[in-house]
VOBA-1610 file (N, C-alpha, C; in pm, whole numbers, padded with zeros to 5 digits, always signed):
BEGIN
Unk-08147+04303-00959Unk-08095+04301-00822Unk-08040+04161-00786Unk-08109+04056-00821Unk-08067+03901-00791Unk-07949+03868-00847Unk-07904+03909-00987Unk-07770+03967-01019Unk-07697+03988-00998Unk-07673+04121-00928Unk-07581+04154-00809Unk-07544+04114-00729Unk-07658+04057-00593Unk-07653+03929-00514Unk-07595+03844-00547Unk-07574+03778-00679Unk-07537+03684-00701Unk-07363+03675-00770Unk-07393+03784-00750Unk-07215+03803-00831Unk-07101+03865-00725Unk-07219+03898-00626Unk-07131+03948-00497Unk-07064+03808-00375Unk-07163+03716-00425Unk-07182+03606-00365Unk-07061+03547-00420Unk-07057+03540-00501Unk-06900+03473-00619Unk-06784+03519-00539Unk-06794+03641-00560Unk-06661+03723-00534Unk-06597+03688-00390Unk-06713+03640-00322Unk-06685+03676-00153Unk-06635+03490-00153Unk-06714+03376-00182Unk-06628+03280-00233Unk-06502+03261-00242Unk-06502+03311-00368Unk-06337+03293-00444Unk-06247+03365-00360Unk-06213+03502-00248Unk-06162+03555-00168Unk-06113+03428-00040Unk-06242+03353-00002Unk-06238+03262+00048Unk-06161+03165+00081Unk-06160+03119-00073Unk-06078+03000-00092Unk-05923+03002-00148Unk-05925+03137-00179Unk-05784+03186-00213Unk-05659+03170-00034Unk-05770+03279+00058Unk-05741+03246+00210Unk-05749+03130+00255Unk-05744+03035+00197Unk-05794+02893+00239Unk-05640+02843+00222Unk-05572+02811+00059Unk-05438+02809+00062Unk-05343+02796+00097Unk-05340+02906+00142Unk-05180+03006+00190Unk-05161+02956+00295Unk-05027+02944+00326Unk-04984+02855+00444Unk-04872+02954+00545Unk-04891+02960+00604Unk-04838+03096+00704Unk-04694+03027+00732Unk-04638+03123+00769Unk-04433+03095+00768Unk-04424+03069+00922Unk-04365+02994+00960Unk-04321+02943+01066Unk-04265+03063+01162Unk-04274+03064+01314Unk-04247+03193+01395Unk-04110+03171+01350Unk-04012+03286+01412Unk-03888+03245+01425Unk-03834+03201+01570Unk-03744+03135+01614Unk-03703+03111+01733Unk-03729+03169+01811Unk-03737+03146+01957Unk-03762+03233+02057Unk-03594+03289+02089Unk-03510+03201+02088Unk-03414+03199+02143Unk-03277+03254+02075Unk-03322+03270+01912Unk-03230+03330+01826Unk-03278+03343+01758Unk-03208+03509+01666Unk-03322+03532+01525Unk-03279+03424+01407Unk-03414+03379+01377Unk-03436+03342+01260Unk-03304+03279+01184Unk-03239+03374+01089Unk-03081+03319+01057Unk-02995+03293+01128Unk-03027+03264+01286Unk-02912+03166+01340Unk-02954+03039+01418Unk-03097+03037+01417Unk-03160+02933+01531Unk-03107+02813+01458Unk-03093+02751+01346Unk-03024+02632+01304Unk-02861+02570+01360Unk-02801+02672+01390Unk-02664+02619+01403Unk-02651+02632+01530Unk-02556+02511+01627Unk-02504+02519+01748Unk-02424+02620+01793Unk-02385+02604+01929Unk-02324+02760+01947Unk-02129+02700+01897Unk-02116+02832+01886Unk-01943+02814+01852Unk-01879+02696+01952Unk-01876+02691+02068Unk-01813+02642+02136Unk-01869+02512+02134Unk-01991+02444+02116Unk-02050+02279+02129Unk-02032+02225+01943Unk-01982+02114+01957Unk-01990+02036+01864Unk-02146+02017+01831Unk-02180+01975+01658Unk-02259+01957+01623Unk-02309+01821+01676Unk-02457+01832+01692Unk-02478+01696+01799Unk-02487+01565+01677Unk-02497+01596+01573Unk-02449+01478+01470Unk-02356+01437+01433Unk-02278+01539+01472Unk-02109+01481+01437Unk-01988+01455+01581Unk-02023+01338+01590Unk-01936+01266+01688Unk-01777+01358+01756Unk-01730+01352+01827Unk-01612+01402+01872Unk-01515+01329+01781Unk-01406+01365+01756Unk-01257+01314+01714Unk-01221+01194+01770Unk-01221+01191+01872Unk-01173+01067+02038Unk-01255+00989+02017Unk-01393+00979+01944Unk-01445+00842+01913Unk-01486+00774+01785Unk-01349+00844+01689Unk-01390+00784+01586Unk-01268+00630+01599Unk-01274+00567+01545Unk-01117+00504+01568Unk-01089+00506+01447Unk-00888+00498+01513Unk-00795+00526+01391Unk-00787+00378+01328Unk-00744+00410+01166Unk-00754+00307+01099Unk-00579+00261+01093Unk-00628+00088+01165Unk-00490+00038+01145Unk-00389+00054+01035Unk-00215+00059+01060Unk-00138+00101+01027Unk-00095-00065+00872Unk-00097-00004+00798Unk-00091-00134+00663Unk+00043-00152+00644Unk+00110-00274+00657Unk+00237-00321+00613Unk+00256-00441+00559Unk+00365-00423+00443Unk+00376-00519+00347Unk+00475-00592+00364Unk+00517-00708+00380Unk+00607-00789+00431Unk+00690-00855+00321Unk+00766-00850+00249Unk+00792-00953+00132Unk+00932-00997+00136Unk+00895-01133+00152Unk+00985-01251+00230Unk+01067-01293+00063Unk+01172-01385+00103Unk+01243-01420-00062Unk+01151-01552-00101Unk+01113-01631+00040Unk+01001-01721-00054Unk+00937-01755+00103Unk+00810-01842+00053Unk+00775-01852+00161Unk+00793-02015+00176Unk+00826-02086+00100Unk+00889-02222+00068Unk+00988-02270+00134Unk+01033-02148+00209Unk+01169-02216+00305Unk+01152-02179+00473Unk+01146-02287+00569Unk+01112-02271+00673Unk+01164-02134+00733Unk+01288-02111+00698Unk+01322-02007+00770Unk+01249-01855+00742Unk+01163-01854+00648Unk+01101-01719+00589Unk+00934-01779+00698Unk+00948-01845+00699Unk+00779-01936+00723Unk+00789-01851+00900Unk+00934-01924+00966Unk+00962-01824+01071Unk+00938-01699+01073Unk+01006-01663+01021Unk+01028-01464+01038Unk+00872-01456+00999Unk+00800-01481+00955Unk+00654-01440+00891Unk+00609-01518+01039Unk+00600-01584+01085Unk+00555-01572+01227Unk+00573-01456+01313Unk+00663-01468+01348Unk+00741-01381+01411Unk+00653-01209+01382Unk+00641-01178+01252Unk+00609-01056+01246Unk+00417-01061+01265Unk+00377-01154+01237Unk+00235-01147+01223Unk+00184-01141+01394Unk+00255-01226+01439Unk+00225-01224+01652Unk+00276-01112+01675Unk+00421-01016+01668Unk+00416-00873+01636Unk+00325-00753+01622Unk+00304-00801+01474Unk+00212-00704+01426Unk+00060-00715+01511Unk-00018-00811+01534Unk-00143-00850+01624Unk-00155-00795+01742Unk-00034-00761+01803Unk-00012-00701+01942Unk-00034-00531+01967Unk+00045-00546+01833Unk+00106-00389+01801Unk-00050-00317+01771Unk-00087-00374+01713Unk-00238-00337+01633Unk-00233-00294+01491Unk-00158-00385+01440Unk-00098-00326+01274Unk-00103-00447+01170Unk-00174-00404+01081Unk-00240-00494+00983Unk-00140-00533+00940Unk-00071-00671+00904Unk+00031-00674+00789Unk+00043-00812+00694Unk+00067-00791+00592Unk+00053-00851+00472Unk+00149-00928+00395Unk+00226-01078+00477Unk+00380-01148+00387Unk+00342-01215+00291Unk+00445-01215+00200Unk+00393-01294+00075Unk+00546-01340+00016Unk+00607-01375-00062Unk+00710-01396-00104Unk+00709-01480-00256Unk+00816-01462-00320Unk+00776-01540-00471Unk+00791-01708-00427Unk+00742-01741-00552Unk+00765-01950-00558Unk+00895-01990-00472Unk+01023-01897-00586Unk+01154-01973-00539Unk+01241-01833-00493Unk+01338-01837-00455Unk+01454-01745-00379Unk+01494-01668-00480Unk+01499-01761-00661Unk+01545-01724-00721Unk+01477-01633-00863Unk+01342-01626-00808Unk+01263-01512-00911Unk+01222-01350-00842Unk+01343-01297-00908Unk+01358-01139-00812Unk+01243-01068-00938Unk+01204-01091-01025Unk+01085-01057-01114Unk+00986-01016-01006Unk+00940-01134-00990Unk+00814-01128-00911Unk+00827-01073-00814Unk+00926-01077-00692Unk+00961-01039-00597Unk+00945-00832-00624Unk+01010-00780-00745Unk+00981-00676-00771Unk+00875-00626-00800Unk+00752-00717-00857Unk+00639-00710-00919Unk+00525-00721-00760Unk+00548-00764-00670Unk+00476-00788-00544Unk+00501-00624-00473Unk+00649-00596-00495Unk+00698-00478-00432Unk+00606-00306-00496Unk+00594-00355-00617Unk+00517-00219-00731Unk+00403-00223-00699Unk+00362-00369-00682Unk+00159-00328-00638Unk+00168-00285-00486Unk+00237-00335-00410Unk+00212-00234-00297Unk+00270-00070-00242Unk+00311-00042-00386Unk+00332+00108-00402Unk+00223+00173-00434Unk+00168+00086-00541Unk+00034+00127-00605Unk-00116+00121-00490Unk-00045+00008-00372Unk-00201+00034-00328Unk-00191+00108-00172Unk-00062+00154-00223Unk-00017+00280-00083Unk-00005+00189+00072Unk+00053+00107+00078Unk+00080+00042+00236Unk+00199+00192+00315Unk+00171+00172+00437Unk+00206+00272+00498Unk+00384+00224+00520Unk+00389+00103+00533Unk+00514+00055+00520Unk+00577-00093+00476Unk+00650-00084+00395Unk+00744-00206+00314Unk+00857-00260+00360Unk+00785-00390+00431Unk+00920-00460+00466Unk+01001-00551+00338Unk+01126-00551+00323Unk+01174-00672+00240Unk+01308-00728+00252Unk+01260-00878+00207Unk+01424-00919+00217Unk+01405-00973+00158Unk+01550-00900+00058Unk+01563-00929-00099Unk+01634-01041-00154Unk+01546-01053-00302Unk+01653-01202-00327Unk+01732-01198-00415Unk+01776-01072-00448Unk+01898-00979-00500Unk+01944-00832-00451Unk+02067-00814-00448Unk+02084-00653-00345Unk+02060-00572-00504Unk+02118-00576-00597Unk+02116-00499-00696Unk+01994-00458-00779Unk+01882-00571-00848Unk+01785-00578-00957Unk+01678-00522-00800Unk+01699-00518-00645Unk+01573-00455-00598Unk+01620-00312-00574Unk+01725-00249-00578Unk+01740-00112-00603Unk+01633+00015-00662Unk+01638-00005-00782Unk+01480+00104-00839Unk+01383+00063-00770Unk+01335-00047-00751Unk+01240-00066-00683Unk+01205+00005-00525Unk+01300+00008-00445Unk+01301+00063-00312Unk+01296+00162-00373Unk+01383+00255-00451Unk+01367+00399-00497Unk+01224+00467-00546Unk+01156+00397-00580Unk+01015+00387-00648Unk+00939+00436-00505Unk+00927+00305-00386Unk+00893+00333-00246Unk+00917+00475-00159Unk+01063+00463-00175Unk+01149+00583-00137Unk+01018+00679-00174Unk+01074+00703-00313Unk+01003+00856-00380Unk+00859+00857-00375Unk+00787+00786-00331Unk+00634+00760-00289Unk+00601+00783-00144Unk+00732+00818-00079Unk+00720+00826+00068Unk+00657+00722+00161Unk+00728+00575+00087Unk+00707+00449+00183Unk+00821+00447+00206Unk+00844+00418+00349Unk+00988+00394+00458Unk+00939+00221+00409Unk+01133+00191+00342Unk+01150+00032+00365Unk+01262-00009+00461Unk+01175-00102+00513Unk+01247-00132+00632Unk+01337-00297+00567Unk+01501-00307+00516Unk+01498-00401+00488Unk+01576-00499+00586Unk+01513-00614+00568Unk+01551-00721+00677Unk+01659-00830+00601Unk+01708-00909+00680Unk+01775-01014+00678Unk+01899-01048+00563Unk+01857-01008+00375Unk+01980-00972+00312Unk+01991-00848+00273Unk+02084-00789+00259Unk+02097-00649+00291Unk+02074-00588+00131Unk+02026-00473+00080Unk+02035-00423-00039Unk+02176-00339+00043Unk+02312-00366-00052Unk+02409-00247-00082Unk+02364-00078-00046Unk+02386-00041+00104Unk+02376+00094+00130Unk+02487+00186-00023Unk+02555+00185+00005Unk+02593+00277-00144Unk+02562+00246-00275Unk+02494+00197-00296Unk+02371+00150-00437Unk+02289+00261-00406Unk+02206+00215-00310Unk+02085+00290-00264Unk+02136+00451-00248Unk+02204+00450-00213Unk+02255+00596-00166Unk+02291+00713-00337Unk+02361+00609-00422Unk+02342+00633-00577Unk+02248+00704-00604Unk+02123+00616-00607Unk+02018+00599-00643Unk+01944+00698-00604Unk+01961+00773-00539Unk+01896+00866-00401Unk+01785+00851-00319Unk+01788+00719-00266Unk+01747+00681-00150Unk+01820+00581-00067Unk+01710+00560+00074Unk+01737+00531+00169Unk+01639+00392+00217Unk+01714+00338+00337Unk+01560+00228+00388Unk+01549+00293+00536Unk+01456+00263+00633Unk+01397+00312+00735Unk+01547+00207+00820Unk+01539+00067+00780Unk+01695+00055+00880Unk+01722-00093+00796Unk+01842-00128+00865Unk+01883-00307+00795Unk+01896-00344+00983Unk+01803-00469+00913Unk+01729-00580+01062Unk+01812-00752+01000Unk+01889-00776+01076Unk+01936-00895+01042Unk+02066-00968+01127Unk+02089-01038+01131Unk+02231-01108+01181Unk+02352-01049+01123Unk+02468-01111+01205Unk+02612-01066+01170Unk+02625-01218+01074Unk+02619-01174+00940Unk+02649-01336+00897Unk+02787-01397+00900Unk+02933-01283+00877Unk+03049-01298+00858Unk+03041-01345+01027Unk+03014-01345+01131Unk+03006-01406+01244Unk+02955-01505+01260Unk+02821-01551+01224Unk+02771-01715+01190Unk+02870-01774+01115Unk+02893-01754+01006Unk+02982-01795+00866Unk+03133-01833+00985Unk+03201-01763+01057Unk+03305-01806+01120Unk+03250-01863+01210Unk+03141-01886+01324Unk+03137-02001+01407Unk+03164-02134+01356Unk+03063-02142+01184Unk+03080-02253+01189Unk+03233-02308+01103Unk+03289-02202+01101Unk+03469-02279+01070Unk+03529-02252+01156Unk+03511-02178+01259Unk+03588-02216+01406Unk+03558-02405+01455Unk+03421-02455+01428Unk+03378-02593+01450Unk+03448-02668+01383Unk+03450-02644+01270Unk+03474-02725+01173Unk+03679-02714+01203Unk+03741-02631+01214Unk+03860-02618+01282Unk+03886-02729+01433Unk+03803-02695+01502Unk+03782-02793+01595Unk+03791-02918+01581Unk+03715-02964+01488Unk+03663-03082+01472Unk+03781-03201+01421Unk+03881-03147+01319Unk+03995-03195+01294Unk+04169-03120+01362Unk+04105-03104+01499Unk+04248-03023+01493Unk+04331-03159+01540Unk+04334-03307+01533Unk+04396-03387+01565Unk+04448-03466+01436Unk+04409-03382+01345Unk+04434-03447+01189Unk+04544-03451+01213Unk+04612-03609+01146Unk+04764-03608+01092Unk+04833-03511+00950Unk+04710-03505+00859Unk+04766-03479+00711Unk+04685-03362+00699Unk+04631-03317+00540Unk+04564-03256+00511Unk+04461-03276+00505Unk+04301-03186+00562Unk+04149-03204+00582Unk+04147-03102+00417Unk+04069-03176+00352Unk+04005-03128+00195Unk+03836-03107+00230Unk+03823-02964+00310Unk+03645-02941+00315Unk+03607-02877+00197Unk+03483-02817+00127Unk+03439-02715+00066Unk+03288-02656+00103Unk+03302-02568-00002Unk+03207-02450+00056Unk+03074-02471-00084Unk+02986-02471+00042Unk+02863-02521-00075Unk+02738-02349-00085Unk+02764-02250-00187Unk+02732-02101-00158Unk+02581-02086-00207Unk+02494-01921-00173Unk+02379-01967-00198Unk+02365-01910-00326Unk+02305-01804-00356Unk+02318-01741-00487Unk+02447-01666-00479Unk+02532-01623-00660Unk+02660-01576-00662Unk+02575-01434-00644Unk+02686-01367-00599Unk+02665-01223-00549Unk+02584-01168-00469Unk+02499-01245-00406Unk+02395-01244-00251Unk+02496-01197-00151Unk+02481-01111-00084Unk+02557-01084+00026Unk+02573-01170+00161Unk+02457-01222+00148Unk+02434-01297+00271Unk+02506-01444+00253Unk+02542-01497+00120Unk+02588-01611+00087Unk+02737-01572+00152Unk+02783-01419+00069Unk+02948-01406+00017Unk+02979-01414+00208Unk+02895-01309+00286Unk+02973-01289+00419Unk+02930-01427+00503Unk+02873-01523+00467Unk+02841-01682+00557Unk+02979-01743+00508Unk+03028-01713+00389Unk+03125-01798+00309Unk+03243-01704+00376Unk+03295-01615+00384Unk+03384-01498+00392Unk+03393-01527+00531Unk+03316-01550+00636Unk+03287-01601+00789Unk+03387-01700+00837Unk+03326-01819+00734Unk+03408-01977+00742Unk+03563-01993+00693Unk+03557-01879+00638Unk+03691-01897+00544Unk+03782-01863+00650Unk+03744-01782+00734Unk+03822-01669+00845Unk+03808-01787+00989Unk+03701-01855+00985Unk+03702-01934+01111Unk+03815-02077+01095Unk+03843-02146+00980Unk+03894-02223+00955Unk+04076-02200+00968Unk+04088-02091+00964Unk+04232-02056+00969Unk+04289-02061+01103Unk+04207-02076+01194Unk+04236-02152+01292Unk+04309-02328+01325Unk+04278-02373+01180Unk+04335-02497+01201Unk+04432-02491+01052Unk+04554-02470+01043Unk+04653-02476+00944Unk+04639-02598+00843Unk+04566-02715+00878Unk+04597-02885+00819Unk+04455-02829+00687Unk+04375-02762+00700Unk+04242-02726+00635Unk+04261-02680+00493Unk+04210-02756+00395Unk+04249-02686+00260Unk+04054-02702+00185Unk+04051-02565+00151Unk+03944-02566+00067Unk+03932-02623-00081Unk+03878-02701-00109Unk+03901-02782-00269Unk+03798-02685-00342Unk+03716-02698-00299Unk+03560-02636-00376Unk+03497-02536-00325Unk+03410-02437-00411Unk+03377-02385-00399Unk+03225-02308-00476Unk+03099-02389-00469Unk+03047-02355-00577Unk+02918-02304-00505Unk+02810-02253-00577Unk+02638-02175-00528Unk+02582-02321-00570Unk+02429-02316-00523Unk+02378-02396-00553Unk+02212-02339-00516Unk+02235-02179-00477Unk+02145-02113-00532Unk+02015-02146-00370Unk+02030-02180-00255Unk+01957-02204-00187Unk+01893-02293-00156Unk+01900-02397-00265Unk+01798-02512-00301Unk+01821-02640-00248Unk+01710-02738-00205Unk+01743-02871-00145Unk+01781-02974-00274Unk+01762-02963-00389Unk+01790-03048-00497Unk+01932-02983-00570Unk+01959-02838-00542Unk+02067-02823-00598Unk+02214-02871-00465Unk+02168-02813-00391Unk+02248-02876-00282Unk+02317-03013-00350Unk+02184-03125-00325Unk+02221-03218-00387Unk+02310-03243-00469Unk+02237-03208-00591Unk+02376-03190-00716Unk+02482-03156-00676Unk+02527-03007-00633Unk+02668-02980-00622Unk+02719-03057-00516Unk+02676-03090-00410Unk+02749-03144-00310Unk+02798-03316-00368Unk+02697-03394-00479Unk+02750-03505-00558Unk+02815-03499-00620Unk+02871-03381-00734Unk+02995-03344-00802Unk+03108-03303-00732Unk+03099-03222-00594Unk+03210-03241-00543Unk+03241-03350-00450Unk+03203-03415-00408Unk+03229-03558-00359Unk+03292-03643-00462Unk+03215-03685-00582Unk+03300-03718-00686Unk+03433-03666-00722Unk+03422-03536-00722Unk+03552-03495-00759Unk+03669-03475-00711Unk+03661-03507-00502Unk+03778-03529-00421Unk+03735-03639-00339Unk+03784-03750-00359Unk+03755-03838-00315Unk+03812-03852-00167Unk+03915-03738-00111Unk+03947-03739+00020Unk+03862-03637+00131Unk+03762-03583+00061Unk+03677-03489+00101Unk+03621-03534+00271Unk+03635-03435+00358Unk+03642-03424+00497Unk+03527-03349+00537Unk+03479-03265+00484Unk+03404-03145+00520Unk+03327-03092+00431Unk+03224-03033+00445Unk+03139-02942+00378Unk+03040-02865+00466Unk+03084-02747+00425Unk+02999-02624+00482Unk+02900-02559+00392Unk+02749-02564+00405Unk+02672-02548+00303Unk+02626-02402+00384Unk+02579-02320+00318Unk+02485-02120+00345Unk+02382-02148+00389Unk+02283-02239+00375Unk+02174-02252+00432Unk+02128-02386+00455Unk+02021-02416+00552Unk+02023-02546+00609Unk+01924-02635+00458Unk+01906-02567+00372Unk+01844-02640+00271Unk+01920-02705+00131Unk+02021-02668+00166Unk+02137-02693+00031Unk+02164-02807+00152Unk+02210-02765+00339Unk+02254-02906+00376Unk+02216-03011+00361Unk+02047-03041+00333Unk+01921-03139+00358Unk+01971-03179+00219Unk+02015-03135+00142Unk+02024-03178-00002Unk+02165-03233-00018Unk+02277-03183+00054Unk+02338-03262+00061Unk+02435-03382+00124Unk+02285-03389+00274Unk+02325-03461+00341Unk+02234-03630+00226Unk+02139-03594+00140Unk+02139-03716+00055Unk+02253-03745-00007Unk+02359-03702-00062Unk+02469-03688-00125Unk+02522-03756-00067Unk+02564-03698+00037Unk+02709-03816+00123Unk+02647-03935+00148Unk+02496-04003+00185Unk+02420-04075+00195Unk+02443-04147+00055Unk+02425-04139-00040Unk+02414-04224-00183Unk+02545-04208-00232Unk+02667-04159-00150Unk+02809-04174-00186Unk+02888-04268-00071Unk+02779-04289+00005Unk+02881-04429+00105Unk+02941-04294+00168Unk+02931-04200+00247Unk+03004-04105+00286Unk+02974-04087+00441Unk+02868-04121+00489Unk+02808-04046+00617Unk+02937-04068+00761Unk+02942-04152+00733Unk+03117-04164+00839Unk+03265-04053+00833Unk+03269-04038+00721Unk+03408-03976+00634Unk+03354-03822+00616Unk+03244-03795+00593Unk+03213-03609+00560Unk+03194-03570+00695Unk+03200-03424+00748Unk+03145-03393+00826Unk+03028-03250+00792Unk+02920-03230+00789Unk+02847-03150+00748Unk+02779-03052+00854Unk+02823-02913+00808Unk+02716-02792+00866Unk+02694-02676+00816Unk+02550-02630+00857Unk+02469-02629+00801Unk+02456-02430+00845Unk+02332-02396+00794Unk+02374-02236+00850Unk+02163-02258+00826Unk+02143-02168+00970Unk+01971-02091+00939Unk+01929-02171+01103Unk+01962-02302+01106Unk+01905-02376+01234Unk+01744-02375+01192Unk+01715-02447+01095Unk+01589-02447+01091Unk+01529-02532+01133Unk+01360-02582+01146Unk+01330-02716+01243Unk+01402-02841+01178Unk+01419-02825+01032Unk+01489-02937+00992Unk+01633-03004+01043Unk+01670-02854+00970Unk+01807-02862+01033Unk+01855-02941+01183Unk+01777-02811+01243Unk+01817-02886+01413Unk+01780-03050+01429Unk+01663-03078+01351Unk+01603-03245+01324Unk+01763-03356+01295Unk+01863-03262+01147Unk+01948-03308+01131Unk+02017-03314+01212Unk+02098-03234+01330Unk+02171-03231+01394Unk+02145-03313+01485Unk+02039-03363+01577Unk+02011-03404+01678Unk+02033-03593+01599Unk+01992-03600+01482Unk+02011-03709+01397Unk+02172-03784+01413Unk+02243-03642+01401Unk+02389-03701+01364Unk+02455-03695+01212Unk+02320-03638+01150Unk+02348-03590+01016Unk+02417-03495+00974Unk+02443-03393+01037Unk+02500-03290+01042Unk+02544-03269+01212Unk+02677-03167+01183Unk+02756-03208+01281Unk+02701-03049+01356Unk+02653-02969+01308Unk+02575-02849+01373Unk+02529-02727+01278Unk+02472-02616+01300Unk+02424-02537+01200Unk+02423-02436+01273Unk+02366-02335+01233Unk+02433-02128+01293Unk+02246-02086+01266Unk+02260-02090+01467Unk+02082-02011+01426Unk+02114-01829+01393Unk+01973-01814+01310Unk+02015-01670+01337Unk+01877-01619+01367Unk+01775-01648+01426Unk+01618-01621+01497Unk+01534-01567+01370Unk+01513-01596+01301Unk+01448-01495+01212Unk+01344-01428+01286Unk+01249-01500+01371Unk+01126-01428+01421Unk+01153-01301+01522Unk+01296-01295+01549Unk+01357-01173+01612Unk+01338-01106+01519Unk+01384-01107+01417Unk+01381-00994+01296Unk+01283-00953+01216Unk+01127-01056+01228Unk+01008-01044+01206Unk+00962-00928+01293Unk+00996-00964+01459Unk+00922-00857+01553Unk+01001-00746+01579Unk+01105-00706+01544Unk+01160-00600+01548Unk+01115-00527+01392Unk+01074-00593+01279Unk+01051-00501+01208Unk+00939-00445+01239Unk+00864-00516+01310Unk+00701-00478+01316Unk+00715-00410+01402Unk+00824-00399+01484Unk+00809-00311+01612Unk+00867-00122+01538Unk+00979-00162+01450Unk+01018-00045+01396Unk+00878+00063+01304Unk+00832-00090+01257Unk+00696-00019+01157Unk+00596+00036+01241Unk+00579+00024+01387Unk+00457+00100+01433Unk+00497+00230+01469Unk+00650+00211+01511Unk+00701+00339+01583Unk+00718+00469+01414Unk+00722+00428+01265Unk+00697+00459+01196Unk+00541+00576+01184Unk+00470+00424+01201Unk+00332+00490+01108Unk+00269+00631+01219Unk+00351+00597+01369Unk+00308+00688+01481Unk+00349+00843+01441Unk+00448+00809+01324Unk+00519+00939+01290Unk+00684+00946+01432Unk+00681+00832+01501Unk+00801+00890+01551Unk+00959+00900+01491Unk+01039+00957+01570Unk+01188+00992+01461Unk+01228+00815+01488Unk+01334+00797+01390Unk+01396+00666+01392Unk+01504+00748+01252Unk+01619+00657+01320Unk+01764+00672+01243Unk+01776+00626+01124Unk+01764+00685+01000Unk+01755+00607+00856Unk+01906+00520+00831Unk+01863+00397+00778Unk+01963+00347+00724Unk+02091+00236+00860Unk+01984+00286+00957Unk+02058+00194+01131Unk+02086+00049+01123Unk+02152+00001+01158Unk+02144-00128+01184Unk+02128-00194+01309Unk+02006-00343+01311Unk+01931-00337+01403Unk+02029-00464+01403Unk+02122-00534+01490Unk+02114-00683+01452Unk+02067-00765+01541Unk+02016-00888+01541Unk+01962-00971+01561Unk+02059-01110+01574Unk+02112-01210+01719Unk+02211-01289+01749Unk+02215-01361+01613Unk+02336-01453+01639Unk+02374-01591+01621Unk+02409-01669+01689Unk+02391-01803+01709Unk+02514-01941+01773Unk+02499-02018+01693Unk+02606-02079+01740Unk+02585-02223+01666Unk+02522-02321+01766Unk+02445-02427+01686Unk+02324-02510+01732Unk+02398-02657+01740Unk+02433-02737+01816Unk+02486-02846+01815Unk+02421-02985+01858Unk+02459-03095+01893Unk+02379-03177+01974Unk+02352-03145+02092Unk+02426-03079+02154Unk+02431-03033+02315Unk+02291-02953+02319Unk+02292-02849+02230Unk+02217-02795+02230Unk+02088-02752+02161Unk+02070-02856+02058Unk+01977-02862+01973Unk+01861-02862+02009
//
């Protein structure tokens, strides 16, 4: 019998502790069955996931690429767009190669920011032709380039089958003739013949040919005017130099010189300086940069052709927001941006 008792005793135990265990299932909602009490109703946002209206949008990325940043007048326009862009609320990024004259790099700056997807590509090129594929590259990636100040060849591009978002820049064949309307001026009391020349920036730059193509057209205003020379010197304050010392040497009745940018002038206002010249030349200059105008107010130069770059900085930045907003804008427009000429009067 104690046996039994004792094995009944077990059983009733182990029943026990089995009920001991088990862990009972949670009620279901009062308020919804079971498979729906987790989720909000259709109409309320999930209370962990914020509304749309307060996430903020991520600023608009633009790539700026200047021909160098070595020359005041790019140093400008890269002002110009960065106080722009800060306003606007649009991130943007200038950079430019060493010299005017490495379109390598200039193309190689242009490919990584294809690669790292900027929403828009500004450039001003330091060749119209070798940056062609390159914009096309942008193009076909669906980056709008907005190009500024020297123009890439619209029927290149058009070849090519693309387009830029617009061309932002000055009338240069209009600077280019102010300053040979001056320079017309300046000797219209000549007895004989005035022997000026033309000091150009890179050969086949557009912006050189129509500053040069400008002067050529402003000077015909004074009949006594004969052009002797005519050479590039590529943008540079040391080439300036040089060419403007070989042609001094080489017309010794030399009257005039009209240099493309105010940095070939700085170069060869040393020239007429170490040729006994500063009386006998008359020199001007094209960009109005702080130098420049420095020269003019000097007496070193007889005046120079502003053309604002930082106008053309904030109008690109202004074109690039109205871009990234998705609004319409006219492909291929031209935006221009003044000229005058800068003198003592007004320096």
């Amino acid at each position: 019998m104690k046996k039994v008792l004792a094995l009944v005793l077990t059983l009733v135990l182990v029943v026990f502790a089995l009920s001991a265990c088990a862990v009972p299932a949670p009620a279901p909602s009062a308020s919804a069955p079971a498979s729906q009490s987790a989720a909000p109703a259709p109409s309320e946002p999930a209370p962990s996931e914020p509304a749309k209206s307060e996430q903020p949008a991520a600023a608009a990325k633009v790539a700026f690429f200047v021909k160098t940043l070595n020359n005041p007048f790019f140093v400008t326009m890269q002002e110009g767009a960065e106080t722009k862009a800060k306003e606007l609320g649009i991130e943007v990024f200038v950079d430019g190669p060493p010299a005017e004259t490495e379109v390598e790099k200039q193309v190689a700056m242009i490919e990584n920011a294809i690669v790292q997807k900027y929403s828009v590509i500004v450039l001003a090129p330091c060749a119209k032709e070798p940056l062609v594929p390159v914009v096309k590259k942008a193009f076909d990636a669906g980056i709008p380039v907005i190009n500024v100040d020297d123009f890439i060849d619209e029927t290149l591009l058009k070849n090519a089958g693309a387009e830029v978002a617009a061309f932002i820049g000055s009338d240069n064949v209009a600077g280019g003739k102010l300053a040979g309307e001056k320079m017309a001026e300046i000797f219209k009391d000549a007895t004989g013949e005035v022997q000026v020349a033309v000091i150009e920036g890179m050969a086949g730059v557009p912006n050189s040919e129509k500053r040069r193509d400008g002067f050529l057209e402003g000077i015909k205003a004074n009949a006594k005017i004969k052009v002797v020379a005519q050479q590039p010197a590529d943008w540079d304050v040391q080439k300036g130099y040089d060419v403007a010392a070989n042609i001094i040497q080489a017309n010794k009745d030399l009257k005039g010189i009209f240099c493309c940018n105010d940095q070939m002038a700085l170069g060869a206002i040393k020239a007429i300086e170490a040729a006994g010249k500063s009386k006998d030349i008359t020199l001007i200059g094209y960009d109005a940069t702080d130098e420049g105008r420095a020269a003019v107010k000097a007496g070193t130069m007889v005046g120079t052709v502003a053309q604002y770059p930082d106008d053309m900085g904030v109008k690109a930045m202004e074109l690039a927001a109205k871009i990234t907003k998705g609004e319409k804008y006219t492909a291929n427009e031209f935006i221009g941006t003044k000229v005058e000429l800068i003198t003592k009067e007004n320096a």
